[in-house]
C-alpha positions, 0 to 999 in steps of 0.5 A, a space after each residue: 401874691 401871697 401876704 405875711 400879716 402875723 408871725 402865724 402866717 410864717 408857720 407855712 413857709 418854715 416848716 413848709 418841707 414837713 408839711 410836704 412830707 405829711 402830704 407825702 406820708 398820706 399818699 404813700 401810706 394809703 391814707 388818702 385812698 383807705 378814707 376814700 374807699 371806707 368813706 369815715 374812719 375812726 383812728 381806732 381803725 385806721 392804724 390797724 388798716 395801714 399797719 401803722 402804730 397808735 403813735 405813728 397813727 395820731 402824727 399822721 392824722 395831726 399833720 394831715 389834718 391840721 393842713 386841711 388834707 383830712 377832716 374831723 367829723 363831730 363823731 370823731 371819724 376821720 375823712 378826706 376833705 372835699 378836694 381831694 375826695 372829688 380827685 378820687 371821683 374825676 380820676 385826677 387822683 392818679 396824676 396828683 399822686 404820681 407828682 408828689 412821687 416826682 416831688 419826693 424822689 427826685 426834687 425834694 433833696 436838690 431843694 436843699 442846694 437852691 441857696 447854693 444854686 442862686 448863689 453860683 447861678 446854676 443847678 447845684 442840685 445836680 451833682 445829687 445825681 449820676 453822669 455826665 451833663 450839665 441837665 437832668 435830661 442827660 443825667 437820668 439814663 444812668 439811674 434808670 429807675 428815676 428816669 422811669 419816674 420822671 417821664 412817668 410823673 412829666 406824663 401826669 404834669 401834661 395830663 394836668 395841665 392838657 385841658 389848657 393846651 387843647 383849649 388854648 393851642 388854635 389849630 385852625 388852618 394848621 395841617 401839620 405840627 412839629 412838636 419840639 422836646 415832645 418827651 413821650 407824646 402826651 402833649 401829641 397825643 391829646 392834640 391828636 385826639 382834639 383835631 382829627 384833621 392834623 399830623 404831628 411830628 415829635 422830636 426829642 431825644 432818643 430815650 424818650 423818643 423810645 417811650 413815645 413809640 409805646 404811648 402814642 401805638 398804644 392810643 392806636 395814633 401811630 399813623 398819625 403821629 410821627 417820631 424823629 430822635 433829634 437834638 432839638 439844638 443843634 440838628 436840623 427839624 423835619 420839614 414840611 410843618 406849618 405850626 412849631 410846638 414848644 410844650 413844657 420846654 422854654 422852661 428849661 433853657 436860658 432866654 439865650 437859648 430860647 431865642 435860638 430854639 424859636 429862631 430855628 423854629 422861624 427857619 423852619 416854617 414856612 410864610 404864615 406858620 405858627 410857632 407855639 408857645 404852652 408852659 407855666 407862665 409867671 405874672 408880669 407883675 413878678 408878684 406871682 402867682 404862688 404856684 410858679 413861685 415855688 416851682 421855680 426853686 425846681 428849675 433853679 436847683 435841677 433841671 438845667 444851668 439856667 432854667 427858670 419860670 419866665 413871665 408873659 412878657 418876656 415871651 413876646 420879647 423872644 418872638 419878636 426877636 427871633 421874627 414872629 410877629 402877631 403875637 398872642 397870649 392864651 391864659 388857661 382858666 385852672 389852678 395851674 397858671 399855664 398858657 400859650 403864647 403864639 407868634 406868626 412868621 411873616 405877619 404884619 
């Protein structure tokens, strides 16, 4: 939980969209990669470096620096605060820039209709974007750029947040898994790669199924890794899995709806199959953590009609409802609050 104790502290929240578009303006301008290649600049230097006028230069160092993104040596020069240098050095750079890529072009305007979004009870945000449906999933085949994007930048959000998965998810006994909304394969593929012993099945749409054919032949798991272009509502699941994934997905659809998804899940399975449960969770508490808070304004404004960022709590209420019992929940240990909620069919 975040705490207001002064009107300093509101400075965050009012002019929270600058403070993204200053982050924002230091990824796409090169600021943060010219610092991590050069080590310290002047400002004398890193105008001319990004071809940015003196005054465009000293907004763009303010702003960054001011939020801690850049630093101020006692000789002047400019360099990257620890954090991000060592994003560089782990190679998480790439991730992180493609999520403020995902942030800027395809979440931060509907942002602007989450007052109308809560007021109707539904995704506003939207009618930002071409076609038919009432999800962006459905939307996005009509501007194919922003659909490159988005798998693209779902890609790097599970790259992130994978680590939790493979430690989380317990394969143990597990011989085959069916990974429902698998999107382009990467939650299938770092699975794969963790227990050499398991096949996977993903399912999705069409679209993304196309996508995961590429990614999943590419990291040479083809003969391992299945695809069946379903909707994961209303056609009937492959057999012959004895685990059910749901990675990043319950996210998305009302707790209706999820209880119908892990219902169809339990019919699916047979006696002592897993289902699994991996996404950003929210505090039972409903005072956090920041992360899931903010987020949740992505789920309300776009993605579908009643998405949202659900608490532990009423995961287990899903699964128990829909016939899962054993239930167990597997916190992640990162700044990202994800985890996975698991439930056995038949246990005791």
């Amino acid at each position: 939980m975040t705490k207001i104790s002064s009107r300093e502290d509101l400075v965050g929240p009012l002019f929270g969209a600058a403070a993204f578009q200053m982050l924002r303006a230091g990824v796409e301008l090169g600021l943060f990669g010219l610092l991590q290649d050069k080590g310290e600049l002047p400002a004398a230097d890193i105008g001319p470096a990004l071809g940015l006028s003196e005054r465009s230069t000293r907004i763009l160092l303010l702003g960054v620096t001011s939020l801690g993104l850049t630093e101020v040596t006692e000789d002047g020069r400019h360099r990257n605060t620890p954090v991000l240098a060592e994003m560089f050095t782990d190679g998480s750079w790439e991730i992180f820039a493609d999520i403020v890529a995902f942030e800027a072009e395809l979440v931060y305007l509907p942002l602007s209709d989450l007052v109308e979004s809560l007021r109707s009870n539904t995704n506003a945000g939207l009618a930002r974007f071409a076609g038919e449906g009432d999800d962006l999933y459905h939307r996005l085949p009509e501007t194919p750029h922003l659909e490159a994007l988005f798998y693209r930048s779902m890609r790097s959000w599970s790259r992130l947040s994978n680590p939790v998965l493979v430690a989380k998810a317990d394969l143990t006994g597990v011989s085959r898994v069916l990974d429902v909304g698998g999107g382009d394969g990467v939650n299938a593929i770092a699975l794969a790669r963790a227990n050499p012993g398991v096949r996977f099945t993903v399912v999705d749409l069409p679209g993304a199924i196309e996508i995961a054919r590429g990614k999943i032949a590419e990291a040479g798991l083809s003969d391992r890794i299945d695809l069946a272009p379903l909707d994961i509502f209303h056609d009937e699941y492959p057999a012959g899995h004895d685990a059910v994934l749901f990675a990043n997905q319950l996210v998305i659809w009302s707790a209706e709806q999820n209880i119908d998804l892990l219902r169809l899940a339990h019919a699916a399975l047979p006696d002592g199959g897993k289902v699994m449960v991996f996404n950003v969770m929210s505090d039972d508490s409903g005072d956090g953590p920041l992360y899931s808070a903010l987020d949740n304004a992505y789920f309300a404004t776009l993605t579908a009609p009643r998405s949202m960022i659900y608490p532990w709590s009423d995961y287990e209420e899903w699964l128990r409802a829909a016939g899962f019992a054993e239930v167990h929940r597997a916190p992640g240990d990162t700044w990202t609050p994800h985890g996975v909620i698991s439930g056995i069919k038949g246990g005791a």
